[in-house]
C-alpha positions as CSV (number, residue, x, y, z in Angstrom):
1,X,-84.6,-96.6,-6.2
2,X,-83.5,-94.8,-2.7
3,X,-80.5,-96.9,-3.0
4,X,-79.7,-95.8,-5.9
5,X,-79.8,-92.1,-5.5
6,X,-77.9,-92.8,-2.1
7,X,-74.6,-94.1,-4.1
8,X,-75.5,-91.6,-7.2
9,X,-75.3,-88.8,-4.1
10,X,-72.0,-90.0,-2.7
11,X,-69.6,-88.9,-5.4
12,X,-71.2,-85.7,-5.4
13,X,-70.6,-85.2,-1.9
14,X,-66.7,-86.3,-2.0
15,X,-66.5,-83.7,-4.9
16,X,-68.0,-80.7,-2.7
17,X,-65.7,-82.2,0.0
18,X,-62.4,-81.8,-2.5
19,X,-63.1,-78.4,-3.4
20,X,-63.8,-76.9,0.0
21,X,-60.6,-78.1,1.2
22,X,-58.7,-76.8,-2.6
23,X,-60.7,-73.6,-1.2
24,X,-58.6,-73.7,2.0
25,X,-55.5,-74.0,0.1
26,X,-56.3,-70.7,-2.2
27,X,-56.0,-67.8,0.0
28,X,-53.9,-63.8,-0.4
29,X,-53.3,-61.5,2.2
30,X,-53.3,-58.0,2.1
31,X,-50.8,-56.0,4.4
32,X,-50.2,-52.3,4.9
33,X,-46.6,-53.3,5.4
34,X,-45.4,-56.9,4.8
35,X,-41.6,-57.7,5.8
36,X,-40.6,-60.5,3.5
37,X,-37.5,-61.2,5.3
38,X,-35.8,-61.7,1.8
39,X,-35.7,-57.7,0.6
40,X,-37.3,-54.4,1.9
41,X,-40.8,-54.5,3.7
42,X,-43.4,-53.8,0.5
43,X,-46.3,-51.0,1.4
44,X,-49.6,-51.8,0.4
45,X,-48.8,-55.7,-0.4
46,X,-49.9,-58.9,-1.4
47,X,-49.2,-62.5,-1.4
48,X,-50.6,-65.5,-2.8
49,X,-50.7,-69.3,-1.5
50,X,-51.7,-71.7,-3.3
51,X,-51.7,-75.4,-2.4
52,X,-49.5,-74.7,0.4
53,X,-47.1,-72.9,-1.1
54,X,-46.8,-69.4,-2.2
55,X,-47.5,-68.2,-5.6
56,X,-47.0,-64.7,-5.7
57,X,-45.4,-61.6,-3.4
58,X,-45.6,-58.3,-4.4
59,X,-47.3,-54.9,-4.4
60,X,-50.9,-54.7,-4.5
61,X,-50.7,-53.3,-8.2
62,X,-48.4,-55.8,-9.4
63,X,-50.2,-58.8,-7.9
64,X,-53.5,-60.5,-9.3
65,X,-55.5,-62.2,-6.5
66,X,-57.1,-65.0,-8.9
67,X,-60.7,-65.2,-8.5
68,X,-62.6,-67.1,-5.5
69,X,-59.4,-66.9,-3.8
70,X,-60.0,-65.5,0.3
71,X,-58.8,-62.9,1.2
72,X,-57.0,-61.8,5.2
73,X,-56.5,-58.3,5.3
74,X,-53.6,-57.2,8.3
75,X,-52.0,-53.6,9.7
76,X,-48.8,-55.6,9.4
77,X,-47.6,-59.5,7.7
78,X,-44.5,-61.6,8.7
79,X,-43.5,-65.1,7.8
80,X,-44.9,-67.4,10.2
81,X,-42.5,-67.0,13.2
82,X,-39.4,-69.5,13.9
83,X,-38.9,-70.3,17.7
84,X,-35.2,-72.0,17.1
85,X,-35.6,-73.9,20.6
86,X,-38.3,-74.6,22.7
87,X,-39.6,-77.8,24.7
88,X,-43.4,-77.3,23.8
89,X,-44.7,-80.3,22.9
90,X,-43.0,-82.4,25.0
91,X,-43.8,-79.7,27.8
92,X,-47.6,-79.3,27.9
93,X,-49.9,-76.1,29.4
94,X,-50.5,-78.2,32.5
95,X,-47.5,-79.1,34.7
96,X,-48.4,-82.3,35.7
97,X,-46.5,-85.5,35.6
98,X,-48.0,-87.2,32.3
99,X,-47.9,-84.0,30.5
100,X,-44.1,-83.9,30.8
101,X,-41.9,-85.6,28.8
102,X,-39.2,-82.9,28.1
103,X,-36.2,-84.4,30.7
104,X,-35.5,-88.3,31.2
105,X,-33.0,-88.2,34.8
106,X,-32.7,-91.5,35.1
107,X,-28.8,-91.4,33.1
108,X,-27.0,-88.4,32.1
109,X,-26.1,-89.3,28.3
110,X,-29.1,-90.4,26.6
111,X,-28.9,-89.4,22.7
112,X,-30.8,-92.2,21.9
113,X,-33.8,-90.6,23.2
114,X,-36.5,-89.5,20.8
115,X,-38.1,-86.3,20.7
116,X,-40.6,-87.4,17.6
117,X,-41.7,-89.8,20.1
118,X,-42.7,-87.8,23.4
119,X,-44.3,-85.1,21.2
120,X,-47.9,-84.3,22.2
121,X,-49.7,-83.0,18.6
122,X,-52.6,-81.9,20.7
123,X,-51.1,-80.3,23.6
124,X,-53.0,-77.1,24.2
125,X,-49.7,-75.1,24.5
126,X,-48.7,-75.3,20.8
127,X,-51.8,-73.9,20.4
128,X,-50.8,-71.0,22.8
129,X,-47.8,-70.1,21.6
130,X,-49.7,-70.4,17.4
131,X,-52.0,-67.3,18.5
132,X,-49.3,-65.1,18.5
133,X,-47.8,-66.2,15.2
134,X,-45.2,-68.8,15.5
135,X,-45.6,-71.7,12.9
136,X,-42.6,-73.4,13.6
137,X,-40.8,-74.7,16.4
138,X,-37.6,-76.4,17.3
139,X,-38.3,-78.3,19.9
140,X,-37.3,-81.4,22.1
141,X,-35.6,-82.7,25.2
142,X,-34.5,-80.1,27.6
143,X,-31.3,-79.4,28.8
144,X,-31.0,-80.8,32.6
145,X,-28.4,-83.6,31.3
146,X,-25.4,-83.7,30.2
147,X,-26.8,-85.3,26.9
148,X,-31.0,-85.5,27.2
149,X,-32.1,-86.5,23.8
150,X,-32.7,-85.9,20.5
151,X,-35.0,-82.6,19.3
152,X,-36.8,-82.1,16.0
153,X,-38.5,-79.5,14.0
154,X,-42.4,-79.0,13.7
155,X,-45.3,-77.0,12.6
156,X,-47.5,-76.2,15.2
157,X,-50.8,-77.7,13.2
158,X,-51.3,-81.3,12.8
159,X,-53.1,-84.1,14.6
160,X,-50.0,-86.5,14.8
161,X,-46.4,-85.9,15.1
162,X,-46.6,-87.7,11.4
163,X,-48.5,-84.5,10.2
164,X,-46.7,-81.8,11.9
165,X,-42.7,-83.1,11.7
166,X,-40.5,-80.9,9.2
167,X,-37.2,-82.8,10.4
168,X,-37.1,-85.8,12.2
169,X,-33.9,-85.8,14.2
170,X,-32.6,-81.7,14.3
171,X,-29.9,-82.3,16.8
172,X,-28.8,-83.8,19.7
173,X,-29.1,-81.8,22.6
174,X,-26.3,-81.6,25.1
175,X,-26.0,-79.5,28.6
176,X,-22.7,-78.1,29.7
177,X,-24.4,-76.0,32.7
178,X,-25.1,-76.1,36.4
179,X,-28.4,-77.6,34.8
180,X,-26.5,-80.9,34.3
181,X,-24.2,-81.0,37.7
182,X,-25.7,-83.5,40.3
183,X,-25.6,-82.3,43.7
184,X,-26.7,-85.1,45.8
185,X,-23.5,-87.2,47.3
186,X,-22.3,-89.9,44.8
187,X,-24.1,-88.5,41.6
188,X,-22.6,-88.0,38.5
189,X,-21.7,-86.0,36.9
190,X,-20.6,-84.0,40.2
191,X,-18.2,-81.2,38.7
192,X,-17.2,-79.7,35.1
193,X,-14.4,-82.0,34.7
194,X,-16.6,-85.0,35.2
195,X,-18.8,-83.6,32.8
196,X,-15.7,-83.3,29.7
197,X,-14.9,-86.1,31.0
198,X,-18.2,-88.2,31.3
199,X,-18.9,-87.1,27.1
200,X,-15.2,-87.3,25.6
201,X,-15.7,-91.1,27.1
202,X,-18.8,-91.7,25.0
203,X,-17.9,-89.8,22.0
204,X,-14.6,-92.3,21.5
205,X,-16.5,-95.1,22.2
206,X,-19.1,-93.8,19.8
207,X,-16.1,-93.7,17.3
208,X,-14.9,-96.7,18.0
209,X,-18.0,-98.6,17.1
210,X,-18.1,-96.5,13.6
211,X,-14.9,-98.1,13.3
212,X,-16.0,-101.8,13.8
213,X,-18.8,-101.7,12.1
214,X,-16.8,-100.4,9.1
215,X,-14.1,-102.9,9.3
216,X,-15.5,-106.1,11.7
217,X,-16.1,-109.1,9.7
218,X,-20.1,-109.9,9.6
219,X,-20.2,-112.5,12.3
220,X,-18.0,-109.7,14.7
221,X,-19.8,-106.8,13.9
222,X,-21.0,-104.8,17.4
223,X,-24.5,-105.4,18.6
224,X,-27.0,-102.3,18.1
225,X,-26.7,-99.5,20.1
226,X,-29.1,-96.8,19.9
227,X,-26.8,-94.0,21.9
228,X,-23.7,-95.0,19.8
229,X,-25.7,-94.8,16.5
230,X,-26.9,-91.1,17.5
231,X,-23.6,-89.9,18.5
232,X,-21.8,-91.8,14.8
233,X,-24.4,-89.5,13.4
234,X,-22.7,-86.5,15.4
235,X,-19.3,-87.7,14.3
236,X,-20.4,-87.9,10.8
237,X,-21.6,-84.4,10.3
238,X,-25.4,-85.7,9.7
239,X,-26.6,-84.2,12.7
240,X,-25.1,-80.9,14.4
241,X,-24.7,-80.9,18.8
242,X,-26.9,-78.1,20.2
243,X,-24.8,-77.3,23.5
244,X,-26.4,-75.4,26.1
245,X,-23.9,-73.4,28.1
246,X,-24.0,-70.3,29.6
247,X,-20.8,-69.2,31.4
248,X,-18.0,-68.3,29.2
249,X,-15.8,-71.1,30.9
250,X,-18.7,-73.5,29.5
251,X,-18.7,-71.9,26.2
252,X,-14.8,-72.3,25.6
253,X,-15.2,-75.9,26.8
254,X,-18.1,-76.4,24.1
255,X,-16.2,-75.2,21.4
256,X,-12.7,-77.1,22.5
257,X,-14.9,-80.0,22.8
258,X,-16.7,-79.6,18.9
259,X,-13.2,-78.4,17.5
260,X,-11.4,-82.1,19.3
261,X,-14.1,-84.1,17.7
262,X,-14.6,-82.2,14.5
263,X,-18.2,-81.9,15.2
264,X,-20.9,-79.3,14.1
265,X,-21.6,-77.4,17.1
266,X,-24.8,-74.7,17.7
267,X,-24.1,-72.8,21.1
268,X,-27.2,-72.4,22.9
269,X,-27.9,-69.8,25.5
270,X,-24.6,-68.3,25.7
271,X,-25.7,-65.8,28.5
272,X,-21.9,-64.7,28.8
273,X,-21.2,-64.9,24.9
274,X,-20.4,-61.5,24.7
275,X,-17.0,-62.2,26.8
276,X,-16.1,-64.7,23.5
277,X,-17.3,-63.2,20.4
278,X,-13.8,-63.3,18.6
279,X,-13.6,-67.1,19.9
280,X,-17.2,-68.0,18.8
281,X,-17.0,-66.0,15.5
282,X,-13.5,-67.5,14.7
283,X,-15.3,-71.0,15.3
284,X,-17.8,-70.4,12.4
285,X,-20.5,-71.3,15.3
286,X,-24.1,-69.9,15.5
287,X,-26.1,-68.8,18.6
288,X,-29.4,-69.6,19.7
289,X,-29.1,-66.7,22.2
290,X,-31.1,-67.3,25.8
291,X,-34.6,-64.9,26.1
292,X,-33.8,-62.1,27.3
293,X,-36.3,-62.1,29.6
294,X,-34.6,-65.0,31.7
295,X,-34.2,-64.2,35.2
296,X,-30.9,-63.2,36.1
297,X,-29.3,-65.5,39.2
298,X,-27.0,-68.4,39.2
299,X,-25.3,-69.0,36.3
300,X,-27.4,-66.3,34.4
301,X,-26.2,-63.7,36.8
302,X,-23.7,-61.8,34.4
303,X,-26.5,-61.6,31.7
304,X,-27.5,-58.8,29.3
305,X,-30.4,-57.7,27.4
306,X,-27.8,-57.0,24.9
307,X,-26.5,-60.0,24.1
308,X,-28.0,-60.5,21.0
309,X,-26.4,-57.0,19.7
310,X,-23.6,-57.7,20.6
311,X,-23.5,-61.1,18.9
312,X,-24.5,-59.9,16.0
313,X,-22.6,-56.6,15.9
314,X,-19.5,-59.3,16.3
315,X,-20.8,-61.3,12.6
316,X,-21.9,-64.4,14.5
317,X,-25.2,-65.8,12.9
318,X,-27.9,-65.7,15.8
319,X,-31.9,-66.9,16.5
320,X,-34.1,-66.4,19.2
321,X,-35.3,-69.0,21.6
322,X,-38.2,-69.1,24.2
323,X,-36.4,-71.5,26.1
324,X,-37.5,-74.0,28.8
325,X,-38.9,-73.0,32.2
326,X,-39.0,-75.2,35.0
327,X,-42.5,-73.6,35.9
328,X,-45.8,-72.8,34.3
329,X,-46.0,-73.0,31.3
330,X,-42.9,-73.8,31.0
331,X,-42.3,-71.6,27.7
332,X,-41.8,-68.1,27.2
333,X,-43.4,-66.2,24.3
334,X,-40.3,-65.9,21.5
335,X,-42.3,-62.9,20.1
336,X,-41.6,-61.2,22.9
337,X,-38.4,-62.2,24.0
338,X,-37.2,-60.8,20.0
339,X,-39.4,-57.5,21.2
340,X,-36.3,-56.8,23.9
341,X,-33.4,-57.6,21.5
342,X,-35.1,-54.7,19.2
343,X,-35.2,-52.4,21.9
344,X,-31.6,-53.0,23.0
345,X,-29.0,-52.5,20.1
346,X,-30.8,-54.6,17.0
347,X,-32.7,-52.9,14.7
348,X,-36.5,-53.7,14.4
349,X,-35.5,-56.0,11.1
350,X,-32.4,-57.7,12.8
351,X,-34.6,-58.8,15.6
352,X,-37.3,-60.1,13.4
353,X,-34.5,-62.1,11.7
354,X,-34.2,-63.9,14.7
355,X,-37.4,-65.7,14.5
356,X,-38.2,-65.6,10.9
357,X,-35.1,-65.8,8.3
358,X,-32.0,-66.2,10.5
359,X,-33.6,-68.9,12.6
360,X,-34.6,-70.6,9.6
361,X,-31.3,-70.7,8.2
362,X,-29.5,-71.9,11.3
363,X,-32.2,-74.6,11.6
364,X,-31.5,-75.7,7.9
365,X,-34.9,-75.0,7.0
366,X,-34.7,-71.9,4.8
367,X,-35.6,-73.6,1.6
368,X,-39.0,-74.1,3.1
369,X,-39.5,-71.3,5.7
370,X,-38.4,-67.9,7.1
371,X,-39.1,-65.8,4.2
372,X,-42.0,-64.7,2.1
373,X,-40.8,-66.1,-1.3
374,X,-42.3,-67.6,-4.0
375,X,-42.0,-71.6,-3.5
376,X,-41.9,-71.4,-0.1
377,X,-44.4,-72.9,2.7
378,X,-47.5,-70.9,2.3
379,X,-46.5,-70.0,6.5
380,X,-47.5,-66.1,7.5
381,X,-48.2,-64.3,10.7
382,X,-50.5,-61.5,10.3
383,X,-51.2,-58.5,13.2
384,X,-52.9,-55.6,13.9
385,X,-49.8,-53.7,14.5
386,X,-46.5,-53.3,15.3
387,X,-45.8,-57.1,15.9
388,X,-43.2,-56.2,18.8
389,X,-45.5,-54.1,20.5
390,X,-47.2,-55.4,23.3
391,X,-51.0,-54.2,22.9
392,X,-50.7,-55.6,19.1
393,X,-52.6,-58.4,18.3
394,X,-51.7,-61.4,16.1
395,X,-55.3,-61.6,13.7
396,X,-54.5,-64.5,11.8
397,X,-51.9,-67.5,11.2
398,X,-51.6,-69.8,8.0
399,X,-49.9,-72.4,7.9
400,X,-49.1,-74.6,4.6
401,X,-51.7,-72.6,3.3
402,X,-54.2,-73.6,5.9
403,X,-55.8,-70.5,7.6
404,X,-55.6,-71.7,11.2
405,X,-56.3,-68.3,13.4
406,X,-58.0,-65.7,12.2
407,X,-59.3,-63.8,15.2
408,X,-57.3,-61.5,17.2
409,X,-54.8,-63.1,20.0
């Protein structure tokens, strides 16, 4: 008989199991304010998520929380936050060799390189940067060479890269900066002709295999190359080249270069984009503008907190970035770095564009994130106060639905 009511029990159990974690996926939250990102911020608002995705967003008297629903209460609600460039997860929170996977040296054009495959679900810095609302990150290999790898797009939940991965291969990630010039004797590449140089090489031969394995008879078809395949995927349009470059000279050459090839280019860093903003805006080319925070020496020296501004002010389509650090850990906070772009030239709803809606859209992910619509991921950031200033406190973070944080940060 015990073995009986063992199996009989079982179901039962699976059942309970089912509907606590349907109970996860039903959740509202009520906000003072709430900044949609997709219209005017709504006083004394709601919105509703259901099986990952939301339901309902509205004001409090127009929107029905359904019953057994829970319920976060906030100050102030954002979508989840976008960081459109980061290294965290191939980065991790403790600086030592096997948790940093974020820069191969041993060849300076490596596209074939994988960022799905050096990504560290459980790395306690994606759980760092979460607590202060971002959901989403754009991350991969660093810049350092002149091409380090391929990056892709996560949430920052998951146990695997399987669970967290939004977009496999985002771009290929290329490095037209003293980042990528080798200094010791013999090393290349050793100056920014090299560099042109070193990548205009590899992009025709990347063209020229398109072309043979178009036209080559089966039996004289190319071999497999994983760098040429990556870069035929450039050439096709499939995947756009995210070119960090920071002095204007390095800007023009970026854009010369994407305009030669026909290639969809995303400027990153940009520090001296201000000096081109008819040249970059003519181009059609969007900015993933360096924190602000960065310190200014070296190729950063002619920086300005107002870059972002004056971006914008010039109609080119910007995001914000936390960047890659070469010390601990590694990341800085993009919440933060936004913060400064609000407090020099953008207005508080520009800046927060810049990790929620406008990153989203440069990323080619706004059909899933960056606003608080109906249909899209059930991802919101919720705080205590004014999310830019510094003694507020992020209180709780869904993602997909899933309450993940719900104590202050």
């Amino acid at each position: 008989m015990l073995p009986t009511l063992r199996y009989i029990r079982l179901p039962a159990l699976l059942l309970t199991l089912v509907v606590a974690q349907r109970a996860v996926a039903q959740v509202a939250v009520r906000g003072d304010v709430i900044h949609t990102m997709a219209g005017p911020p709504i006083r004394n608002g709601v919105v509703v998520i259901q099986d990952g995705k939301i339901i309902a967003v509205g004001p409090a008297d127009t929107v029905t929380i359904p019953s057994g629903f829970r319920v976060l209460q906030a100050k102030v609600v954002t979508p989840g936050l976008i960081d459109a460039h980061s290294t965290v997860g191939l980065s991790g929170i403790l600086n030592q060799k096997q948790d940093q996977d974020q820069l191969e040296r041993s060849a300076p054009i490596q596209p074939e390189l994988r960022a799905i495959d050096a990504y560290n679900a459980h790395d306690k810095l994606i759980t760092w940067v979460r607590n202060f609302g971002i959901t989403t990150l754009h991350t991969g290999h660093a810049p350092g060479e002149l091409i380090s790898g391929q990056t892709c797009i996560v949430k920052t939940t998951g146990n695997t890269i399987e669970a967290a991965v939004v977009v496999e291969t985002a771009m290929i990630a290329a490095t037209l900066s003293e980042r990528a010039r080798k200094t010791e004797k013999g090393k290349s590449p050793g100056t920014r002709g090299k560099m042109m140089a070193l990548l205009r090489a590899k992009f025709i031969k990347a063209r020229e295999y398109k072309k043979k394995l178009a036209t080559a008879k089966e039996d004289k078809k190319p071999a497999r190359d994983l760098a040429l395949e990556a870069l035929v995927r450039v050439l096709d349009g499939e995947l756009p080249i995210l070119i960090t470059a920071h002095r204007a000279q390095d800007i023009a050459s970026a854009l010369r270069f994407a305009e030669e090839f026909g290639l969809r280019l995303i400027l990153d860093g940009a520090a001296e984009g201000y000096m081109l903003t008819d040249r970059i805006k003519a181009a059609g080319v969007p900015v993933i503008v360096h924190p602000p925070m960065v310190r200014a020496y070296g190729e950063m020296k002619n920086m300005t907190f107002e870059n972002a501004a004056r971006l914008h002010a010039a109609g080119i389509e910007i995001a914000m970035q936390s960047g890659y650090e070469s010390y601990v850990p590694k990341t800085r906070v993009v919440l933060f770095e936004a913060a400064q772009t609000a407090a020099n030239g953008l207005t508080f709803e520009q800046a927060l564009a810049t990790i929620t809606s406008g990153a989203a859209k440069i990323l080619g992910i706004d059909d899933r994130v960056g606003t608080l619509e109906v249909g899209k991921d059930g991802d919101v950031a919720l705080y205590d106060g004014d999310p830019f200033e510094y003694t507020s406190h992020c209180v709780g973070v869904i993602i997909n639905g899933e309450v993940v944080s719900d104590e202050p940060h």
